[in-house]
Every structure is written in C-alpha cells, then in structure tokens.
C-alpha positions as CSV (number, residue, x, y, z in Angstrom):
1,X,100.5,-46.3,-25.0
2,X,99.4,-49.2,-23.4
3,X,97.4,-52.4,-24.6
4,X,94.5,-54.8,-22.5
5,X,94.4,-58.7,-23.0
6,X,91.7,-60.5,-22.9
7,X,93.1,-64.2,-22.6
8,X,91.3,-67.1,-23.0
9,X,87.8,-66.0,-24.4
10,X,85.1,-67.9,-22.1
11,X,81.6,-69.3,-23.4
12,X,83.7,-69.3,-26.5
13,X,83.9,-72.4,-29.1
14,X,87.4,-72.5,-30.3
15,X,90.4,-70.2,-29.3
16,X,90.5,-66.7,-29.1
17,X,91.6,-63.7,-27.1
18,X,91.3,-59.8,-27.8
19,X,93.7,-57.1,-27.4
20,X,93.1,-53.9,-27.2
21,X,95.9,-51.1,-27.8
22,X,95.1,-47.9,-26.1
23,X,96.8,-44.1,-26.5
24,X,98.6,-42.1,-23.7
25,X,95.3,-40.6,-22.4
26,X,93.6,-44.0,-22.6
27,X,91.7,-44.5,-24.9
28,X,91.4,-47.5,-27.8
29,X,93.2,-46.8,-30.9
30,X,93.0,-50.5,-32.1
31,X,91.2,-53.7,-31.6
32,X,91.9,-57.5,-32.4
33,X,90.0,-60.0,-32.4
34,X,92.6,-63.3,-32.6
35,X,91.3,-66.9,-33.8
36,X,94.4,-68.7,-33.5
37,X,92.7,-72.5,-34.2
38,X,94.0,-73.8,-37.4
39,X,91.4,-76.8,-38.1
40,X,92.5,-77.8,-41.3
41,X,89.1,-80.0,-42.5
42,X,89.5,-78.7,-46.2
43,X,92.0,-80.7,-46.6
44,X,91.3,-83.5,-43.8
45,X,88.4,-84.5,-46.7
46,X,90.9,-84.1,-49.3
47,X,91.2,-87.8,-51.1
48,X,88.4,-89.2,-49.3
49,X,85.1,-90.8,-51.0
50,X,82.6,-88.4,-51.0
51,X,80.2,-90.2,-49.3
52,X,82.7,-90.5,-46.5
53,X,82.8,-87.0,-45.6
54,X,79.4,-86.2,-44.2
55,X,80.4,-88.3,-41.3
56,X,83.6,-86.5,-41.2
57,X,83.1,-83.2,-41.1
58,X,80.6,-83.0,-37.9
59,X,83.7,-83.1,-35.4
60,X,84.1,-79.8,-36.6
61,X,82.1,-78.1,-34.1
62,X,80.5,-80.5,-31.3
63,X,77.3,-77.7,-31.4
64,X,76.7,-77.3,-35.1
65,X,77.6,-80.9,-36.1
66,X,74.4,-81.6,-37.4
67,X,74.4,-78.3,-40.2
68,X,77.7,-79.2,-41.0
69,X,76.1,-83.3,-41.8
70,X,73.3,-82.1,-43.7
71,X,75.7,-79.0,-45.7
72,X,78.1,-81.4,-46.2
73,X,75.6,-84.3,-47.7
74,X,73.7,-81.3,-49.7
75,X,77.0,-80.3,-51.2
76,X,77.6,-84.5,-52.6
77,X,74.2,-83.8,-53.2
78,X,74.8,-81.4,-55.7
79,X,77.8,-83.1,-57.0
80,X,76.3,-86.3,-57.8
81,X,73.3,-84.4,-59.3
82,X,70.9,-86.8,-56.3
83,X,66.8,-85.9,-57.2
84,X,66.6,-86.1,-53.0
85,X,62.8,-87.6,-52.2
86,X,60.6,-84.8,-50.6
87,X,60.0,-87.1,-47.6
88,X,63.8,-87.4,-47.5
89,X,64.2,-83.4,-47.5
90,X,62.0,-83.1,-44.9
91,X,63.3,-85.6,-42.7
92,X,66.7,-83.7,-42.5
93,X,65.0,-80.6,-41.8
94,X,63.4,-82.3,-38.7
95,X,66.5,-83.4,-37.6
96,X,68.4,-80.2,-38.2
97,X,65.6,-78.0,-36.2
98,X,66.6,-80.3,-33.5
99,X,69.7,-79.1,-34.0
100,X,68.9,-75.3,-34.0
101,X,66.5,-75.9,-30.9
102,X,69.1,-77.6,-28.5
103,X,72.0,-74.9,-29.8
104,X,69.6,-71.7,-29.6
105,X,68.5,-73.1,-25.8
106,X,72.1,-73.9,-24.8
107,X,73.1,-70.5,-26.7
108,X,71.4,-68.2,-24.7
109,X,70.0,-69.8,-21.9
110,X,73.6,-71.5,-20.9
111,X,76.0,-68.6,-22.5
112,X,74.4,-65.8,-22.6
113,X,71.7,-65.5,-19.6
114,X,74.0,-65.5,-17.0
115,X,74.9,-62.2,-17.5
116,X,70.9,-60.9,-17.7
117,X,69.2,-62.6,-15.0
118,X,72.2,-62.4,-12.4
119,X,73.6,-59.1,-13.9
120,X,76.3,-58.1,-15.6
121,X,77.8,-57.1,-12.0
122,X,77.1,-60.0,-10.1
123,X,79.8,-62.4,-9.0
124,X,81.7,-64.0,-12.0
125,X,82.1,-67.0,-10.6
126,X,78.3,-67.3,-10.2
127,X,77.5,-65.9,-13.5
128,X,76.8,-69.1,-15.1
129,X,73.8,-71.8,-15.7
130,X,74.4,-73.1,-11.7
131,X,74.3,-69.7,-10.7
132,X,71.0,-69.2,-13.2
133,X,69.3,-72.7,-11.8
134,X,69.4,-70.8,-8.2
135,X,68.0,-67.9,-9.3
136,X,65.8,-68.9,-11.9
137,X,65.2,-72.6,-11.5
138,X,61.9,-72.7,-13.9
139,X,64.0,-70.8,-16.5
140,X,66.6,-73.1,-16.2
141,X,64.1,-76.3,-15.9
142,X,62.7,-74.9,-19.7
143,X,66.0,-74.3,-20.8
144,X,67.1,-78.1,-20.3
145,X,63.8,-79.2,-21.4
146,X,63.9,-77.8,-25.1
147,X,68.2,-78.7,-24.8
148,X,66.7,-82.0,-24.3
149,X,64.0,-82.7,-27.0
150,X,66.3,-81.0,-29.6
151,X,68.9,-83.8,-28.7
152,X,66.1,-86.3,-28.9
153,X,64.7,-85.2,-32.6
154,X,68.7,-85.2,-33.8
155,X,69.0,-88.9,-32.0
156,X,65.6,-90.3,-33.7
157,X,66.3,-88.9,-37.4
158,X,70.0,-88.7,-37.3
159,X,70.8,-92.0,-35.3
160,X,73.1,-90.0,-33.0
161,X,72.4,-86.9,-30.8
162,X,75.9,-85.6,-31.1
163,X,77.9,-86.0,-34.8
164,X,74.4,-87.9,-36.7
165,X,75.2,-90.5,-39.5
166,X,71.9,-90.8,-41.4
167,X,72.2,-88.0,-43.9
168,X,73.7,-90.2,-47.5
169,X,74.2,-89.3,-50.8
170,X,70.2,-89.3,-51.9
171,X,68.6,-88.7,-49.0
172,X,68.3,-90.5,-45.5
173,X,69.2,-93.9,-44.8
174,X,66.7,-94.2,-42.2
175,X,63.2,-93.4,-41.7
176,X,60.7,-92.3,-38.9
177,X,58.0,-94.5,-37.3
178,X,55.0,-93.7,-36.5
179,X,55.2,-94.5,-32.6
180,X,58.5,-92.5,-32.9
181,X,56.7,-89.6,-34.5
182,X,53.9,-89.6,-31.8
183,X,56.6,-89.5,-28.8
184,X,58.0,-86.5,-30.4
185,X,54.5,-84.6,-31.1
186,X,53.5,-85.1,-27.3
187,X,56.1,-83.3,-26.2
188,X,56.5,-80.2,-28.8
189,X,53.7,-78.0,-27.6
190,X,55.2,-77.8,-24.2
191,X,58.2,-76.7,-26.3
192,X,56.1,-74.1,-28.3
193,X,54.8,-72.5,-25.0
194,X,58.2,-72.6,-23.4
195,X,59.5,-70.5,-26.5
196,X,56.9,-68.3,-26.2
197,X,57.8,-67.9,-22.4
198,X,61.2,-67.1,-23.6
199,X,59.6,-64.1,-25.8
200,X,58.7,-62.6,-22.6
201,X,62.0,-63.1,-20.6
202,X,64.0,-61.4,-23.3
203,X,61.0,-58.4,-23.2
204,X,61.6,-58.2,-19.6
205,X,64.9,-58.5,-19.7
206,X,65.3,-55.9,-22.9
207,X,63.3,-53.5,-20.8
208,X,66.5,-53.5,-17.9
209,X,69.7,-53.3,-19.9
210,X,68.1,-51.5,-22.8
211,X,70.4,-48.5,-22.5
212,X,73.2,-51.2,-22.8
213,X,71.7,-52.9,-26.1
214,X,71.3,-49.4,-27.7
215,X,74.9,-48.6,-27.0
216,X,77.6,-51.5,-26.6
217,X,78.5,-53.2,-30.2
218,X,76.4,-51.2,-32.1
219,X,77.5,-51.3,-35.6
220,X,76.0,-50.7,-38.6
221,X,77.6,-53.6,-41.3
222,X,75.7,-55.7,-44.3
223,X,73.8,-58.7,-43.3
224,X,73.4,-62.1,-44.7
225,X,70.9,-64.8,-44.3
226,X,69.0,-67.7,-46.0
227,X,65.1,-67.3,-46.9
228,X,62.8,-69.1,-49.2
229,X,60.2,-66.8,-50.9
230,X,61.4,-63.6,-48.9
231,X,60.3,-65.6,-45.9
232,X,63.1,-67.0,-43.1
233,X,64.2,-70.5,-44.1
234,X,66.2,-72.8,-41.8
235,X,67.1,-75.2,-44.0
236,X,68.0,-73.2,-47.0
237,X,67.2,-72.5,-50.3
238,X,68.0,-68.6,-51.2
239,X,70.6,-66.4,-49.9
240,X,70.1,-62.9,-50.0
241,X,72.3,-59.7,-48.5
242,X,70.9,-56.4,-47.2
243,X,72.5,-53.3,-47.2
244,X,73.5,-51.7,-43.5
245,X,70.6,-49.4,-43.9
246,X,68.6,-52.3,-45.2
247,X,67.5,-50.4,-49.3
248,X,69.1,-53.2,-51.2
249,X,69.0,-56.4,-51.2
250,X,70.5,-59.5,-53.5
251,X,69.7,-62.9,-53.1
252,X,71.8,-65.5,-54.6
253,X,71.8,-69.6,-54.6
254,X,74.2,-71.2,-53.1
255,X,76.0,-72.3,-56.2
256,X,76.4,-68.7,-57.0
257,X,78.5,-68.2,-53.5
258,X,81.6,-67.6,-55.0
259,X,80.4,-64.7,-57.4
260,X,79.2,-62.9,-54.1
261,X,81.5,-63.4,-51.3
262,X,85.3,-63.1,-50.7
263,X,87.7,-64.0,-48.3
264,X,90.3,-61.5,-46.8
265,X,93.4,-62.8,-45.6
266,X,94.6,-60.9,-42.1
267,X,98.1,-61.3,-40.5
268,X,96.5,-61.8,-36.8
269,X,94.1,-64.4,-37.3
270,X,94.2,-67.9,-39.2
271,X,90.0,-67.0,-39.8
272,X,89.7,-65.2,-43.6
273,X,87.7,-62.0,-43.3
274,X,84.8,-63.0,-45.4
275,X,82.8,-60.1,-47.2
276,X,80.2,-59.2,-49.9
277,X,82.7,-59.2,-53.3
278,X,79.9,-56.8,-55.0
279,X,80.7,-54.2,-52.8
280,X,84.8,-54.7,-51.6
281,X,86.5,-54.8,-48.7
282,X,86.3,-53.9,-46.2
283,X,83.0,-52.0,-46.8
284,X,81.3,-55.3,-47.5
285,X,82.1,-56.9,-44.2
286,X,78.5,-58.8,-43.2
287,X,77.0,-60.1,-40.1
288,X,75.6,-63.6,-40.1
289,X,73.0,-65.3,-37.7
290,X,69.7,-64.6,-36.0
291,X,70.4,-61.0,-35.8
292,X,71.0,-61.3,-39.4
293,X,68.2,-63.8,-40.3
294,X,66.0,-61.7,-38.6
295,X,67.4,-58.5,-41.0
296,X,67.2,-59.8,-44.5
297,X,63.3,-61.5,-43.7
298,X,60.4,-60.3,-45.1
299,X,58.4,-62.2,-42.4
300,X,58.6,-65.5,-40.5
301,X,56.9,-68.9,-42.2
302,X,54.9,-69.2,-38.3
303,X,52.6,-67.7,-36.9
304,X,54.0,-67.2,-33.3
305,X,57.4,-66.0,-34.6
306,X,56.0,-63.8,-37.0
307,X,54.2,-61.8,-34.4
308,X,56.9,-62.0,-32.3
309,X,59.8,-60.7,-35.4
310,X,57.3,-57.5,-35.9
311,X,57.4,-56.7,-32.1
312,X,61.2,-57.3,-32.6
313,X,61.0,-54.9,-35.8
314,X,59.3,-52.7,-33.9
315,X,61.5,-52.6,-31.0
316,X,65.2,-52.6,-32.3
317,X,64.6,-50.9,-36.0
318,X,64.7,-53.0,-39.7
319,X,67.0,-53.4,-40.0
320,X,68.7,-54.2,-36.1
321,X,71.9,-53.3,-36.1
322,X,72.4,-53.8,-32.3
323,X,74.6,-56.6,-31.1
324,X,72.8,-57.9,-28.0
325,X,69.6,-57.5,-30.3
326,X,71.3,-61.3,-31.2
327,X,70.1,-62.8,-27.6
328,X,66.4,-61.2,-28.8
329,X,66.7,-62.7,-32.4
330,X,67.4,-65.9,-31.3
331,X,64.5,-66.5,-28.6
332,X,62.6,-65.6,-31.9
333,X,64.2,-68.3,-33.7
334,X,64.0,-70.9,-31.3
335,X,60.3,-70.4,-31.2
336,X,60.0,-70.7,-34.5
337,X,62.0,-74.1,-35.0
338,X,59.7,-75.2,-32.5
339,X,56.7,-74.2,-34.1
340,X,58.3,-75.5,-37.6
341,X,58.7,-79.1,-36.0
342,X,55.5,-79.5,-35.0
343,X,54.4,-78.7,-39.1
344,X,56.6,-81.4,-40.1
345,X,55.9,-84.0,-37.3
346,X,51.9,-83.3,-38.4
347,X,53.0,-84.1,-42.3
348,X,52.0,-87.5,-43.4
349,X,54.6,-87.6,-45.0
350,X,57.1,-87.5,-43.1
351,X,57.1,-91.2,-41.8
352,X,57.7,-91.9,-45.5
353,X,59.6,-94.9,-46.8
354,X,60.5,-93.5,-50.1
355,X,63.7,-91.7,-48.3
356,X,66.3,-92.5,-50.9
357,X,66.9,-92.2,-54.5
358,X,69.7,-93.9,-56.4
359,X,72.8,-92.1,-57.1
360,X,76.1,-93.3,-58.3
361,X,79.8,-91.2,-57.5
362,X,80.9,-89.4,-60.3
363,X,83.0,-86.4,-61.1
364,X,81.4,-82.8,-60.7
365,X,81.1,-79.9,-58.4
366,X,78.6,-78.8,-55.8
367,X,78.0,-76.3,-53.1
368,X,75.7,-77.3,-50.1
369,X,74.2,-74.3,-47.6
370,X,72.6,-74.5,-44.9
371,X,71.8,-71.8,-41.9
372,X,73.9,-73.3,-38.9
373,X,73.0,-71.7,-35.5
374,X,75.6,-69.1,-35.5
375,X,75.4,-68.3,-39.5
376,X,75.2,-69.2,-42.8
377,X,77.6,-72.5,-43.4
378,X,78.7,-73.3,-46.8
379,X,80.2,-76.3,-48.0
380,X,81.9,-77.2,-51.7
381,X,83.2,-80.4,-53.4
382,X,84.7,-81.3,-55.8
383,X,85.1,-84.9,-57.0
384,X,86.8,-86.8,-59.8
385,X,85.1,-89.4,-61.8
386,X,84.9,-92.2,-58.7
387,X,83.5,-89.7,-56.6
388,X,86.7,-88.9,-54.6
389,X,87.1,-85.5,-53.1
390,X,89.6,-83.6,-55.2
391,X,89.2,-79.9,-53.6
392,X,87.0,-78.8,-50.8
393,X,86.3,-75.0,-49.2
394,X,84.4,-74.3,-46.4
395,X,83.1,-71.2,-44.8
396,X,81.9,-72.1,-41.4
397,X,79.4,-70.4,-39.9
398,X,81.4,-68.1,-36.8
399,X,83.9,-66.9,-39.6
400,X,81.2,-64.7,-41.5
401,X,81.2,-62.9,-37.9
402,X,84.4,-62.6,-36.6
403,X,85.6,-59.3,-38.7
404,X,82.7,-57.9,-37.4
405,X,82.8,-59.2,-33.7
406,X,86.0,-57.2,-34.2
407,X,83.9,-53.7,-35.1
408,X,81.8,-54.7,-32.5
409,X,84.1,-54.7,-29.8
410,X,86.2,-51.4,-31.0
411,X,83.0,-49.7,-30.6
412,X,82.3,-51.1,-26.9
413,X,85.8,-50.9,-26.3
414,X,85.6,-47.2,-27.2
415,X,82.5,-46.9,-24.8
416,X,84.1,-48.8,-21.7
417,X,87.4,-46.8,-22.0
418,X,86.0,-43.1,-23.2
C-alpha cells in the first residue's frame, strides 16, 4: 500500500490537494479530491438587508464576482417580487458576458494553454502565460485583448471591473451612454474574430493531444446547464439535466432547484456532493460548465458558435463526455459571448433610461440562477417582513464539479499508474 499527494493544487481557485491510495502492485484503489476552504457566506448574509448583499457576496470568488452580483440581485429579485425593466435585464446580461469573456480568456488562455502550446512535457516552470507570450506572443496578445474588453464591459455597466455595484433590487442603478456604447462596439468585432481564431487553435491543438482527450478523465456522469427555448442561455432562464448517454432530459426553473438537486455530505471535504435528487446518489452525480452547456443545448443562439458547437458535436460525440473536451467547449463559449455582446450593444434599447422599477423590502423567498463561468450558481433568500435576510443557501458554481473532478481523476489516475 502506498498513497501519492498532490499538495497545493496550482491554477486552482481555493484550496485543494488530491491523494491518491495505491495497492501493493501499484495501482489506484482510491482517489480524493480535498476542498478544505470553509467560506462560510451563507451565513456572512445572515441578518443583513437584502439589498446589502449583492455587494457582499462578489468577494466570494475574485473571477466569478460578477454571476455571483447579478445571482445574488436576481434572487432579492425574486423575493421582493421586482417587474425588472427589459432595458434593465439586458444591461446586466452585457455586463455579465463581460464577465464570461474575461474569465473564459483568462481560463484557458492563462490556466490551461500552458500545458497545449508548450506541452504537457516541457519545463514546469515555463509552463505558464510568460512561457506562452514567448512562444506564442500573438496568442497571448489576443488573449489579453478579450481579458481586457471583458473588464472594460464589467467597469462600464457594473461601475467596477472587479466585485461591480450596480446590480439593485429592480434593476440597474446606472445606465449606458451612447458615446459609452459606441467605444465598446468599435472594439467587439476584433473580439469576434479573435474568438474565431481561438476555434482554430483548439482544432489544431485537438488534432496533437487527441489520444490524450479521448483517454484521461473520461467519464460518463449527468450534465447540467441553463438554456432558454432549448437553445444555450448565459444569463438564465431554464435549467435542464441530460442523462450520461444524453435520452433524457428535464428542465426545471430555478425556483424548482430544490425539488431536483441534493447535497451529499462527505467526511473529506467541507464541499457537499451535489447531485440530481430524481435519480439518487451517487448515480446522479452531474457535471456543470461549458462542457456541460455544450451537452444539454439543442443549438447555440449565434451564428458563429453554432457552427462551431456542430463541429464540436461532431468531433467529441453528444453528448461529450471527455474532460479536456472543457478547454474546446469554452473557446466555443467565449465566441459566443462575444458574438452575444455585439447583439445587445446594437439594441436600441439598451442605452435605455427606464432601468429601474420600484420595489419595497418585504418578507418572501426567492432563488436567483445564473450560469457562472465554471457552472451553474444558485443563489436563495429568504427575508422577513423588512427585507432582512433570515436564511440563505448557495451552491457555487465549482461545487456542482468537484465529486466529479474526483471520478475524473480516479480514471486518469488509473491510466497514469496501470
């Protein structure tokens, strides 16, 4: 008997390592995937006024602050029973696709890249974004680019780049100009065409390590995502599951969450195991994300990124059940938000005034979801009759993934080590 420890986890938000437990003749009997943060922001809101929180609950991830705003502000939202203004809604979608295109750039460009254009055998200490701008430097020059304009949609609508404050009870409490509009749509189809350039590293780059993507963390689990009349939504509105070998399929709203997920509690990990309730654990464990988004789609709501998901389709299976089909999914997805800002920026409406309908705090109960970059996020409040937060449950995004990260890794584990 023996055991391997992976300690800390890099390009990692959060804390984590992995042990792996092997038998006499070496091989993995057992894998764990450890989360030992213990955040605590359920009850951090706990007391507070309702319209407090949405500025609160951003610093709990310093990447997905912005889902966690707009989840967070949906959920009061919903509370509150708010009749949101259209030019209101559509303002905090801009601002969260600036969100999606900054993470999904940093995401795989930053994170995971490294390990594709250098090679998974190159010199760790160069396998990084440095060691990507010297081999790479217009990859890396389009990487910072989109990193950059994401952060400057989230600034413009959301006041801040990093943990925005515009997203109230209603609505927005600030609206766009029409000079600010115009800087932003001068820049966005350099940032469609750079997405599309990303289409074609991942091919390329697919091509190489395929062998690797058809055979490390492949798994087959049920997937969740958000969509909007079967097609990919962003923003939210429907969520549906698909089986692992993708026959069935239920969509839900996100009031309905609790009907349709549970949360396992495991001794090794403060993360609960999150899984489809309909079907039990641990047989319902899910995968969230672009992988996942990607699954449960019947077809993406632009042009570009639909062609681009059928070639995916085509590529990896419907549905994918390949883990490093993920870096794939979310090239696809970061087109996509691009091409998605440029529809809103193009909408009259959107430099609106009407941002803002009238809401007073009272007591009731709502759930606000949003798709986060790594996931589906979920947020629920519950308020007494002067809008104070009386109980509060969050599923962040990552949790939906880590039992299965933890499959995931068993089955490379058993690769590596066989």
């Amino acid at each position: 008997m023996g055991k391997v420890t992976i300690e800390p986890l890099s390009r990692l938000e959060g804390h984590g390592k992995v042990s792996i437990t092997l038998d006499d003749a070496g091989k993995p009997t057992d894998v764990k995937l450890h989360i030992t943060a213990l955040r605590g922001f359920e009850q951090f809101v706990v007391g507070r006024p309702a319209e407090e929180v949405p500025r609160i609950v951003p610093r709990i991830c310093g990447i997905c602050q912005t889902p966690h705003h707009l989840a967070s502000v949906k959920a009061v939202d919903a509370a509150w029973g708010a009749e949101v203004p259209s030019a209101a809604e559509k303002l905090r979608e801009l601002m969260h696709l600036g969100n999606m295109m900054h993470s999904h750039a940093l995401h795989f460009y930053y994170l995971a890249a490294p390990d594709f254009v250098l090679g998974p055998d190159s010199d760790p200490a160069a396998r990084n974004i440095i060691g990507v701008i010297g081999a790479a430097p217009e990859v890396a020059k389009k990487a910072i680019a989109m990193r950059r304009v994401g952060q400057s949609i989230v600034e413009t609508i959301g006041g801040r780049a990093i943990h925005p404050v515009t997203g109230v009870p209603g609505g927005v409490s600030k609206a766009l100009s029409e000079e600010k509009r115009d800087e932003l749509l001068n820049e966005i189809d350099e940032m469609i065409a750079y997405g599309q350039d990303g289409i074609a590293l991942i091919k390329s780059l697919n091509e190489k390590y395929m062998d690797l993507a058809k055979t490390l963390g492949v798994i087959d689990t049920w997937y969740l995502g958000m969509v909007k009349d079967g097609k990919h939504n962003f923003y939210g509105d429907t969520l549906r599951f698909m089986s692992p070998d993708g026959k069935q399929t239920t969509d839900f709203k996100p009031s309905e969450y609790l009907d349709n997920i549970g949360e396992h509690v495991v001794g090794h990990n403060y993360v609960k195991y999150p899984y489809n309730k309909k079907v039990g654990y641990p047989d319902g464990l899910y995968r969230v994300g672009p992988l996942a988004m990607l699954n449960v789609c019947d077809s993406m709501p632009t042009p570009l990124a639909e062609e681009a998901r059928k070639d995916f389709a085509d590529t990896f299976g419907k549905p994918a059940n390949q883990s490093l089909a993920y870096n794939h999914a979310r090239l696809i997805e970061l087109l996509a938000s691009c091409e998605r800002v440029k529809e809103l920026l193009e909408d009259s409406e959107i430099t609106s005034t009407d941002i803002k309908a009238e809401v007073e705090p009272k007591a009731g109960n709502g759930v606000g979801a949003i798709y986060a970059p790594r996931g589906t996020l979920f947020h629920n409040y519950e308020t007494d009759d002067k809008g104070i937060v009386v109980k509060a449950n969050m599923i962040v995004a990552s949790t939906h993934n880590v039992p299965t990260m933890e499959k995931a890794i068993q089955q490379a584990a058993e690769v590596v080590f066989k």
